[in-house]
C-alpha positions, 0 to 999 in steps of 0.5 A: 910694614912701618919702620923705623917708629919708636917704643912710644909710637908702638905703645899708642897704636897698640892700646888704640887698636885695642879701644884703649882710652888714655889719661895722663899722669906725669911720666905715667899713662893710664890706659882703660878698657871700654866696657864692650872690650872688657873692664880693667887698666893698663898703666905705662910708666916711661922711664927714661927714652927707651925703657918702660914698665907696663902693669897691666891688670884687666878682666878683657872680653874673650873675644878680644884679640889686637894684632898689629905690623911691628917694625924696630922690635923693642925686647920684651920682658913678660911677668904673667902674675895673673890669667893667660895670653897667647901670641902669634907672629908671622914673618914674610917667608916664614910659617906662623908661631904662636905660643902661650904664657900663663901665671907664673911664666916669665918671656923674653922676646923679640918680634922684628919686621913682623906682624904680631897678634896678642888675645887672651885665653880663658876667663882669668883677670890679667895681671901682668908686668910688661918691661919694654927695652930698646936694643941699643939701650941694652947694648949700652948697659951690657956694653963693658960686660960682653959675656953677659949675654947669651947668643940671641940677644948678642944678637938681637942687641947687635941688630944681626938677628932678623927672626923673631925670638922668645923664651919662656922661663918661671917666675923666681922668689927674687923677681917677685919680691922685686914685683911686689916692689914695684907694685907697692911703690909709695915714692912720687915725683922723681924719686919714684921714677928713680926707684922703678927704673932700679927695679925695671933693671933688676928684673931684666938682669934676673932675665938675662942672668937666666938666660946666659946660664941656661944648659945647652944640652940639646932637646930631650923632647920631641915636639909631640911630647913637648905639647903633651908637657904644655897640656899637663900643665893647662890640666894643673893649672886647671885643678890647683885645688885637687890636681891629679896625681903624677901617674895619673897626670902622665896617663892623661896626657899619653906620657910616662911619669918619668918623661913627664918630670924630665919634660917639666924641667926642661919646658920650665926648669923644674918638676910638675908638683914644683910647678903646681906648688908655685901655681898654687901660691900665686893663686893665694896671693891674687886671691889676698889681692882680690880682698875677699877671703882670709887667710884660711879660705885661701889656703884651702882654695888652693889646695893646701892642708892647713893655713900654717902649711900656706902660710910657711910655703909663703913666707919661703916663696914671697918672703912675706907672711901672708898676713902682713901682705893682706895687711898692706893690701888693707891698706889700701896699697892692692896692687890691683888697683893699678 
């Protein structure tokens, strides 16, 4: 195991692991995917010693899988705007995790003195917000502030916690609209790297926020119900045009109606249809990303009755109307040029 090797050393060997070539931009990194490994890029953007954004956006081969040795873990804090990857870690003494994350979802987490593998799942383009932070830079921007942090990362900050960590959470309208900030950056130079670093920020506080004020209440799920729950939610993600009904979803998966709602909001803080409502935009807006339909094809590819009905459930969730946000992307301002 290598330790002791900062975030700047796990960034290179991570992306050269994965046959990633890089070329740089002042403080940025673009790294490109050779063709046998997929098509897409990834860019780094370092901020100051110790905090970078990455925005990864990708279309990567199935068989793509990069597993390395982590150290000094940095924590981690995931956006899933696009597609699905699955991480597996494993500790000395310890028995091997592994979970998903998907459009939508939100992750802190913290893999110390472990070795980590990371492989995508299923056909979907990448399109992910990855903000990496030193512990102890977080110990310094919390340090006045001792209850803002809920007891792992107290923990983690403070360097006691040996066990690797995550929690997974969805993504809210304001860290979106933060996203789609960053995303749709025009500043250069200095004032550009300034404007990020406030965003970065934000969205680890909206993080951190949640994760402080999270019930304590114990588990109403059994670990077997709690997969069930993961499995409903492959099935809508699956079917965002024509989902199945709640009984119907229930029944696929061998759960009540009932436990399968009182699952949902406690794997991802609210009801199946919500999370299906939320699937559903963020496909509409890859979809305006993507430049190939309208508004009204895209309505209707994600299942909703009418362009009026998508285009106010936008407005509500995004903040933006859809056409001004295809506008931008005209503009030539696509996020996922990036």
């Amino acid at each position: 195991m290598i330790n002791h090797r900062n975030i700047d050393e796990l960034t290179r060997e991570f992306f050269k692991k994965g046959g990633l070539s890089s070329q740089k931009q002042g403080f940025e990194t673009i790294w490109r995917l050779p063709g046998e490994n997929g098509r897409g890029t990834a860019r780094e953007i370092n901020l100051r010693a110790g905090l970078k954004i990455f925005i990864v956006d990708c279309q990567p081969n199935e068989k793509l899988a990069i597993d390395m040795e982590i150290g000094d873990s940095p924590l981690e804090f995931n956006f899933f705007l696009s597609g699905m990857a699955r991480i597996t870690t494993t500790q000395a003494r310890s028995k091997k995790k592994s979970f998903n994350i998907s459009t939508g979802q939100t992750c802190i987490a913290y893999y110390p003195e472990s070795f980590c593998a990371i492989e995508p799942v299923g056909k979907k383009s990448l399109h992910v917000l990855n903000i990496l932070l030193v512990p102890h830079l977080c110990a310094d921007l919390t340090k006045d502030l001792p209850d803002l942090l809920s007891e792992d990362l107290h923990s983690i900050v403070k360097k006691t916690r040996q066990r690797t960590y995550h929690r997974l959470g969805l993504m809210t309208a304001s860290m979106n609209m933060a996203i789609h900030q960053i995303l749709h950056c025009s500043y250069h130079g200095l004032t550009r790297q300034i404007f990020l670093e406030g965003l970065a920020l934000e969205l680890i506080a909206h993080l951190i926020a949640i994760d402080t004020n999270k019930p304590k209440a114990p588990q109403a799920l059994r670990p077997s119900d709690r997969e069930k729950v993961y499995h409903a939610r492959e099935i809508l993600i699956c079917e965002l045009e024509t989902p199945p009904s709640l009984f119907e979803l229930a029944r696929s998966v061998g759960l009540t109606h009932t436990k399968l709602n009182r699952g949902f909001r406690e794997v991802y803080g609210t009801t199946a249809f919500s999370y299906l409502h939320q699937q559903r935009l963020e496909y509409g807006k890859r979809l305006l990303q993507e430049g190939m339909m309208n508004i009204s094809e895209v309505a209707y590819s994600t299942g909703f009755s009418s362009p009026s009905h998508f285009g106010r459930a936008f407005l509500k969730y995004f903040g933006t109307q859809p056409g001004t946000y295809l506008k931008e992307i005209l503009k030539g301002t696509n996020p996922s040029s990036f």
